[in-house]
BAGU-999819 format. One record per residue (C-alpha): residue number from 1; residue in one letter; x, y, z. Coordinates in steps of 0.25 Angstrom, whole numbers, plus 5000, padded with zeros to 4 digits. Each point is the difference from the previous one (the first is absolute). Layout:
N
(NUM,'A',(X,Y,Z))
...
! end
This chain:
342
(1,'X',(5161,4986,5122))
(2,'X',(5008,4993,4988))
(3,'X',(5014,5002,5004))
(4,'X',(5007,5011,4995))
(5,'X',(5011,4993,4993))
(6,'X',(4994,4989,4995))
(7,'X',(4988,5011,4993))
(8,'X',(5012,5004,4991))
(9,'X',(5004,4988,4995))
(10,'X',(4995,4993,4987))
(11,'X',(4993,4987,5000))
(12,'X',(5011,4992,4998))
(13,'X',(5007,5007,5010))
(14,'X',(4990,5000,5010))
(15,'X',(4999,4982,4998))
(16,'X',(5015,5000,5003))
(17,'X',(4999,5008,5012))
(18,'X',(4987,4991,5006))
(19,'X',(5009,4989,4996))
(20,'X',(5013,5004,5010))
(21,'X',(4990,5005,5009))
(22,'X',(4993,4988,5001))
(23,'X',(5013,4991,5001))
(24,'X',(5006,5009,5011))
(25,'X',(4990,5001,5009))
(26,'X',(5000,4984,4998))
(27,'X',(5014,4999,5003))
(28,'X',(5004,4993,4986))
(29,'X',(5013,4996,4998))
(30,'X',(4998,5005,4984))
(31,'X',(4989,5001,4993))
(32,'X',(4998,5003,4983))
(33,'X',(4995,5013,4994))
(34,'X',(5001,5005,4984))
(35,'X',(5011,5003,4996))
(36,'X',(5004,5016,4999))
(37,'X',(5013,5008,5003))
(38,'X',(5007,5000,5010))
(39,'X',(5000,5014,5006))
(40,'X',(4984,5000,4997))
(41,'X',(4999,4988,5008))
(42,'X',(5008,5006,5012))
(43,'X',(4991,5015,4999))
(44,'X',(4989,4991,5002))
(45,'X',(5003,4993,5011))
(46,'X',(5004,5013,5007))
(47,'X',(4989,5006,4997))
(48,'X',(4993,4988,5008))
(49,'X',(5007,5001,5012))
(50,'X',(4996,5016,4999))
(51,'X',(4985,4995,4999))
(52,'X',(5000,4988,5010))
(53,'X',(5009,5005,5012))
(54,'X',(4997,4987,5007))
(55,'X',(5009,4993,4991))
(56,'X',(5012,5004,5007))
(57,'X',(5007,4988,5000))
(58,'X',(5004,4998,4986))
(59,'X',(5008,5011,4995))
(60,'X',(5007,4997,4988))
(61,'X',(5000,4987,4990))
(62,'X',(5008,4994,4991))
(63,'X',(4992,4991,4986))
(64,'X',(5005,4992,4989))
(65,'X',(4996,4997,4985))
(66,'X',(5003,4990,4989))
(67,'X',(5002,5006,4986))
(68,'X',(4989,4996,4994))
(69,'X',(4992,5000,5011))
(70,'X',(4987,5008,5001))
(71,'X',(5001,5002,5015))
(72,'X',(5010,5004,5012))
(73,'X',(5001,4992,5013))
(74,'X',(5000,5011,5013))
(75,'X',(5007,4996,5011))
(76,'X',(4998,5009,5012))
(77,'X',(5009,5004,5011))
(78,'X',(4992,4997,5012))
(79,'X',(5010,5009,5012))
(80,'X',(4994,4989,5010))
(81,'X',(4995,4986,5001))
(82,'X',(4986,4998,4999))
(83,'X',(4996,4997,5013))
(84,'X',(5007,5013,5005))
(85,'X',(4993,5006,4988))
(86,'X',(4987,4995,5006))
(87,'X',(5005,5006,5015))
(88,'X',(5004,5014,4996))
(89,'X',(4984,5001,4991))
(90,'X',(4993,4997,5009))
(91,'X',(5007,5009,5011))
(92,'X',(4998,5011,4989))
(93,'X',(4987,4998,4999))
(94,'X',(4997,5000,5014))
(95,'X',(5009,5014,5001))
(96,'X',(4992,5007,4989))
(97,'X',(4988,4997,5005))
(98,'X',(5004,5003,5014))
(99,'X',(5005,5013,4995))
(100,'X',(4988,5005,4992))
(101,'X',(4988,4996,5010))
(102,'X',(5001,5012,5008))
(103,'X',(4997,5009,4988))
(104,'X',(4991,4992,4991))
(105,'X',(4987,5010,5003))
(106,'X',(5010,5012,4998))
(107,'X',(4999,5008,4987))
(108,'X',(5010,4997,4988))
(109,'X',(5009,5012,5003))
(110,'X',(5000,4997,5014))
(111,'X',(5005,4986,4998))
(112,'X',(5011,5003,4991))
(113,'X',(5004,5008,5011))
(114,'X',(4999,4991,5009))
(115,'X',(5009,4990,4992))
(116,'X',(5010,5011,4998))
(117,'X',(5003,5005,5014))
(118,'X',(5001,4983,5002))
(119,'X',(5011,5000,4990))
(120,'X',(5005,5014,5006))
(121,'X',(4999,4995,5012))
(122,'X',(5005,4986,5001))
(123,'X',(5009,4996,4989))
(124,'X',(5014,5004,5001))
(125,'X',(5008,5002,4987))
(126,'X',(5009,4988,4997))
(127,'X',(5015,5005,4999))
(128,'X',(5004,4985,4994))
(129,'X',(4991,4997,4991))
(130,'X',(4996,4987,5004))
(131,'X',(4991,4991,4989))
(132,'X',(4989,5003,5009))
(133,'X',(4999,5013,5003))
(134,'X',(4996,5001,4983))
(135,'X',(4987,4991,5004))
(136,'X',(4988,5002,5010))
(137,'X',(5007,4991,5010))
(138,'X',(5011,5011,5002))
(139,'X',(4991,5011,5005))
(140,'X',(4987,4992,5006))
(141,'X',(5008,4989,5003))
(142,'X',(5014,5006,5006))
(143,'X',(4999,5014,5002))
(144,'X',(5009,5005,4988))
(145,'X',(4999,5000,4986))
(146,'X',(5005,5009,4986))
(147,'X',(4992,5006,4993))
(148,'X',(4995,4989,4991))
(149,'X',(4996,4992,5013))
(150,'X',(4992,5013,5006))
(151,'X',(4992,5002,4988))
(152,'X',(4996,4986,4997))
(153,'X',(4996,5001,5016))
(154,'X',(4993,5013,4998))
(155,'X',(4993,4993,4990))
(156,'X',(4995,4987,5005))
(157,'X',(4995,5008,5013))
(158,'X',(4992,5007,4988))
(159,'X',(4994,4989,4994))
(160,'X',(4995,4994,5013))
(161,'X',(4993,5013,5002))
(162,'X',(4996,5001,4985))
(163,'X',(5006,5013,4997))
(164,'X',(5004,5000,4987))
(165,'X',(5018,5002,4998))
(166,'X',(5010,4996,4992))
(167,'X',(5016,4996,5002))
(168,'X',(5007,5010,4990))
(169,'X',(5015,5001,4997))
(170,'X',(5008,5011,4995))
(171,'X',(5013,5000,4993))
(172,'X',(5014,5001,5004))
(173,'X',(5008,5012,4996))
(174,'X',(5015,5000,5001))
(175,'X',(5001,5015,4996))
(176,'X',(4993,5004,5012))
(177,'X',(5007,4988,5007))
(178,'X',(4986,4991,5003))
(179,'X',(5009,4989,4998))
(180,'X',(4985,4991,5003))
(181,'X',(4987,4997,4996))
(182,'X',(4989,5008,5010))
(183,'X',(4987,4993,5002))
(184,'X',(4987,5008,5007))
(185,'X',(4985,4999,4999))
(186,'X',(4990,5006,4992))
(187,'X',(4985,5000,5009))
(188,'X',(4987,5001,4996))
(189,'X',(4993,5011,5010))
(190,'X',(4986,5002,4995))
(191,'X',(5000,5000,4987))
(192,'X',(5014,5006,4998))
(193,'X',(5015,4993,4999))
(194,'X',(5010,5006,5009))
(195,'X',(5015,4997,5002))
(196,'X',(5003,4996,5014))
(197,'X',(5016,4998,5003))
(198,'X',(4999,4992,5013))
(199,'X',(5015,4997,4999))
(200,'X',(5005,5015,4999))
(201,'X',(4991,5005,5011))
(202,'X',(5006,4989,5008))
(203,'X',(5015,5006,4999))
(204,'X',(4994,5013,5002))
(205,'X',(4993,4997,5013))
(206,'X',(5012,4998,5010))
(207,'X',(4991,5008,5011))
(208,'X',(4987,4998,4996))
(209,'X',(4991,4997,4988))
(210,'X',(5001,5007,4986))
(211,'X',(4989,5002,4989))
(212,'X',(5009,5007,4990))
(213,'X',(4995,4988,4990))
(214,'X',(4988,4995,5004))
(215,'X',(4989,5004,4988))
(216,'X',(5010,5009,4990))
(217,'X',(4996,5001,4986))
(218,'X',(5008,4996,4988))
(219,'X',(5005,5017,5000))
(220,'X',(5006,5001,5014))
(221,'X',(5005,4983,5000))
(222,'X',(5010,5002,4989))
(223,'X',(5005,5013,5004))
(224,'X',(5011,4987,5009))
(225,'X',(4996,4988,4995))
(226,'X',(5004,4994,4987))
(227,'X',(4990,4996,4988))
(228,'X',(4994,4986,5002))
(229,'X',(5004,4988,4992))
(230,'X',(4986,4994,4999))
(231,'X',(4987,5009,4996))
(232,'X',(4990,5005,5011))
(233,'X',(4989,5004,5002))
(234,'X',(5003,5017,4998))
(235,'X',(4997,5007,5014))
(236,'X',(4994,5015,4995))
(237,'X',(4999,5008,5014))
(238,'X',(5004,4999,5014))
(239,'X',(4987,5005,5007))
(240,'X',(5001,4989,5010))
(241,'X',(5016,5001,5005))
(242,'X',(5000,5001,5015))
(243,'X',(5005,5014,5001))
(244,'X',(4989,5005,4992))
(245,'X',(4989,4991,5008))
(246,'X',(5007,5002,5012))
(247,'X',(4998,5016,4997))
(248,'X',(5015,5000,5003))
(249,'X',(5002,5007,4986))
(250,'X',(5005,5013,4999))
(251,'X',(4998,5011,4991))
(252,'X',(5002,5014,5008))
(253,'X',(5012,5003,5008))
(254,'X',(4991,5004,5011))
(255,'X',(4994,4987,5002))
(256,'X',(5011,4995,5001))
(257,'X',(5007,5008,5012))
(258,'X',(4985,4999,5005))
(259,'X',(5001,4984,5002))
(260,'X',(5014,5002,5005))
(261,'X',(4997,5008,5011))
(262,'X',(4990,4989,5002))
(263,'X',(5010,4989,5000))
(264,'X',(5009,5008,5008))
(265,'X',(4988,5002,5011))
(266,'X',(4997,4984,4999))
(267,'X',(5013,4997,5002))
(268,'X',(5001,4991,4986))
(269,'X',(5007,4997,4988))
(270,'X',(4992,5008,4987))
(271,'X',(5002,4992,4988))
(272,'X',(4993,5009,4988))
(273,'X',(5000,5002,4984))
(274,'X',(5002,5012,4994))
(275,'X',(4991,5003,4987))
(276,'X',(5002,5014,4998))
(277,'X',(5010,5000,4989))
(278,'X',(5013,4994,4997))
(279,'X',(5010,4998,5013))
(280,'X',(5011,5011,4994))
(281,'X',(5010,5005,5010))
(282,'X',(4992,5013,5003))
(283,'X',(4987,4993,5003))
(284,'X',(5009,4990,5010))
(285,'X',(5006,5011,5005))
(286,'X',(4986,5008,5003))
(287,'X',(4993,4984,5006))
(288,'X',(5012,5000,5008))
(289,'X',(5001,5013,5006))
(290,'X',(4985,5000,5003))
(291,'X',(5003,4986,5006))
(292,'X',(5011,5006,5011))
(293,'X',(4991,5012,5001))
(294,'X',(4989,4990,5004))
(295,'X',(5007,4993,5012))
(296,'X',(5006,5013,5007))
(297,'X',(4988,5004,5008))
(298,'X',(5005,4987,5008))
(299,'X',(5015,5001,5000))
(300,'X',(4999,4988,4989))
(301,'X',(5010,4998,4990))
(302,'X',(4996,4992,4986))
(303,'X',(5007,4988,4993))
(304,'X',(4993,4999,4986))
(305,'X',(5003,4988,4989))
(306,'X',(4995,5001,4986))
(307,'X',(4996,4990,4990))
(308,'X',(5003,5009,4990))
(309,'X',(4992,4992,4987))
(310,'X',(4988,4998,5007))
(311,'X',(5001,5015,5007))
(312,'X',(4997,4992,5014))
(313,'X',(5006,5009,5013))
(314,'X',(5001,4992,5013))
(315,'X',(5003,5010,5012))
(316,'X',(5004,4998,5016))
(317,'X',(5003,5010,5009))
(318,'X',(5008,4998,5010))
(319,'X',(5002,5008,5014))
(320,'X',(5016,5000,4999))
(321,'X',(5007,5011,4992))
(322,'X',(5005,4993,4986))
(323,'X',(5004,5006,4986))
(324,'X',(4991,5002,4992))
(325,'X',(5003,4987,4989))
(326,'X',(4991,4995,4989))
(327,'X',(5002,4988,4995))
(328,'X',(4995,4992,4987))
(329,'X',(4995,4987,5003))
(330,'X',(5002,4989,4988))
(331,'X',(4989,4990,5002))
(332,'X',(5008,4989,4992))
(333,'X',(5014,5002,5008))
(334,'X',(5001,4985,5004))
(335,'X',(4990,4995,4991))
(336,'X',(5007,4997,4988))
(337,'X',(4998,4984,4998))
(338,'X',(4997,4990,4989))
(339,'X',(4987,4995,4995))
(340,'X',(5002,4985,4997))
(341,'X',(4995,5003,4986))
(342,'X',(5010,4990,4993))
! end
């Protein structure tokens, strides 16, 4: 598959972006390209690194131009030396392949899940915002990583499994105060594009792992997520989201005191969405009293937390006697960081 970015571009776009990638990945000091604006030049190397996550050591640039000159002179900024360049590659490489033998024979859908419980599982949310936590080397390399470094990890797991996915940024909003870019994927599942949000199932997921954006479609991914800076590829249904597949997807209030009583006798943690209509107060009120009434058989008392936008309801019950408290979970409440988009 062409990658995504570069299919957009024109022609003379797409020679200026062979051009860096070819002097990148050979380490030049500066190479020549045509001449073209400034901001243009920088939108296309950004849309590189989306493409090419394996470039993760050269994360901005600076150039220069004579007047009357028909060309601009790039200079990279390479964040290590090249030998260390040429360490941390090929440790990567090794990682990724590594990571993805285990599920190569699997199907599509199970190997994208298999890359997001990694992320869910294994990479911790970097607090300082070190350079490398906006690159693959944070997550598959250290552990942590922002959101830009956990996309481009998702996708480079992706494309050594040859599932089709795309890094896609959104924009800030200081009226809602999303101070920061937001970068996710957009997958390929047979045939169809779906969002996946490794990131904010990761800050969802303190106790175990989260679905609530793992295959959403365009609908039900903006109800919290801003409008995307570049164009992607549109994403019509959610038939393959994980509740749904998972049959964990509600649309009767008895099913749904049904499963409890289930989770209750199991002793585990229920984690459902609801479908049947908006989540007004009256419909959490009716879910929640045929939650409590689901656990009293055993003397067990319920904790419930809501991702309101995406109408997911997690529930525990628990032996001790507790209030009865809901609370509404904001997968984004410590995820507000920057996309090095400069």
């Amino acid at each position: 598959m062409e990658p995504y970015y570069y299919s957009q571009m024109n022609k003379q776009q797409q020679r200026i972006y062979q051009l860096i990638k070819s002097g990148v990945e050979s380490f030049s000091q500066s190479f020549d390209v045509p001449r073209i604006d400034g901001t243009e030049l920088s939108d296309i190397f950004h849309k590189l690194r989306l493409d090419c996550p394996e470039i993760f050591y050269a994360s901005t640039f600076r150039y220069s131009f004579y007047d009357d000159s028909t060309l601009l002179k790039v200079k990279p900024v390479y964040l290590f030396e090249k030998n260390k360049i040429k360490e941390h590659q090929l440790a990567m490489k090794t990682r990724v392949e590594k990571l993805v033998r285990v599920v190569k024979e699997k199907s599509d859908w199970e190997k994208e899940q298999y890359i997001h419980d990694f992320i869910c599982e294994n990479v911790t949310y970097d607090k300082l915002k070190k350079q490398y936590s906006h690159e693959i080397i944070g997550p598959l390399g250290q552990g942590v990583g922002v959101c830009e470094g956990i996309a481009k990890a998702v996708k480079i797991l992706c494309d050594q499994l040859a599932i089709p996915c795309i890094v896609v940024i959104s924009e800030n909003n200081p009226e809602k105060n999303i101070k920061y870019r937001h970068a996710w994927n957009v997958v390929r599942i047979d045939g169809a594009w779906y969002h996946l949000d490794a990131t904010f199932d990761n800050t969802l997921g303190k106790k175990e792992v989260r679905y609530d954006y793992f295959n959403l479609g365009d609908k039900s991914m903006f109800k919290d997520h801003e409008p995307l800076i570049y164009k992607a590829p549109v994403c019509r249904e959610d038939n393959r989201f994980y509740y749904k597949e998972k049959k964990l997807s509600f649309t009767k209030q008895e099913d749904v005191e049904k499963r409890c009583k289930q989770a209750v006798k199991k002793g585990k943690v229920l984690t459902f969405q609801w479908r049947g209509g908006y989540l007004t107060k009256t419909v959490i009120e009716e879910l929640l009293h045929r939650i409590a009434e689901a656990g009293t058989e055993k003397n067990m008392h319920s904790q419930v937390s809501i991702n309101w936008q995406q109408a997911v309801i997690r529930v525990k019950f628990i032996r001790e006697q507790i209030d009865a408290s809901v609370k509404m979970e904001d997968a984004y409440e410590e995820e507000n960081d920057a996309v090095s988009l400069e």
